[in-house]
N, C-alpha and C positions, 0 to 999 in steps of 0.2 A: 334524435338518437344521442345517448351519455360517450363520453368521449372514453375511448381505449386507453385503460391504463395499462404503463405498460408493467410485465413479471418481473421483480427482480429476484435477478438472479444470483445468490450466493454459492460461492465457492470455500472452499474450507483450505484454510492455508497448510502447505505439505511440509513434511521436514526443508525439501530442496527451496523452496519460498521462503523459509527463514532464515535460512544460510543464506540464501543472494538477499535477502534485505539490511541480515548483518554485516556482508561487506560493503553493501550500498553506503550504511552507516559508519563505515571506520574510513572510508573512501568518499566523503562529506560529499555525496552524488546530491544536485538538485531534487526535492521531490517531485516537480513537475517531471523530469528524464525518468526517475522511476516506476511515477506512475505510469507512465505512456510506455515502459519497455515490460513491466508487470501485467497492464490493461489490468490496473486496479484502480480506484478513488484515492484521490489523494486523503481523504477522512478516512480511509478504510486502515490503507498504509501509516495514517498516525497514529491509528487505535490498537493496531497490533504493536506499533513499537513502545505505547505507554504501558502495554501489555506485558513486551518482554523484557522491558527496562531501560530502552538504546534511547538516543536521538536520531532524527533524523534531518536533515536539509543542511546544506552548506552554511547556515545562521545559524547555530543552538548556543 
């Protein structure tokens, strides 16, 4: 028996997801904290922010 892959799931980020990511970013919040308070991938949250222009993580 082939082993179960699992669905991934996307979600499409909301107006309200941008705004709490932009202040995560001026509030130099860890990304591990965000990702785990979003229940997003930490790749997911860097790929929107190279998207919208911010940094993100307490390093940049």
């Amino acid at each position: 028996m082939p082993k179960k892959t699992k669905k991934i799931a996307r979600r499409t980020y909301t107006a309200a997801d941008v705004k709490e990511l932009r202040a995560h970013s001026k509030a130099r919040t860890p990304i591990v904290k965000i990702a785990k308070q979003m229940k997003r991938t930490e790749g997911s949250l860097r790929q929107k922010a190279i998207k919208l222009g911010i940094g993100l993580g307490h390093q940049r």
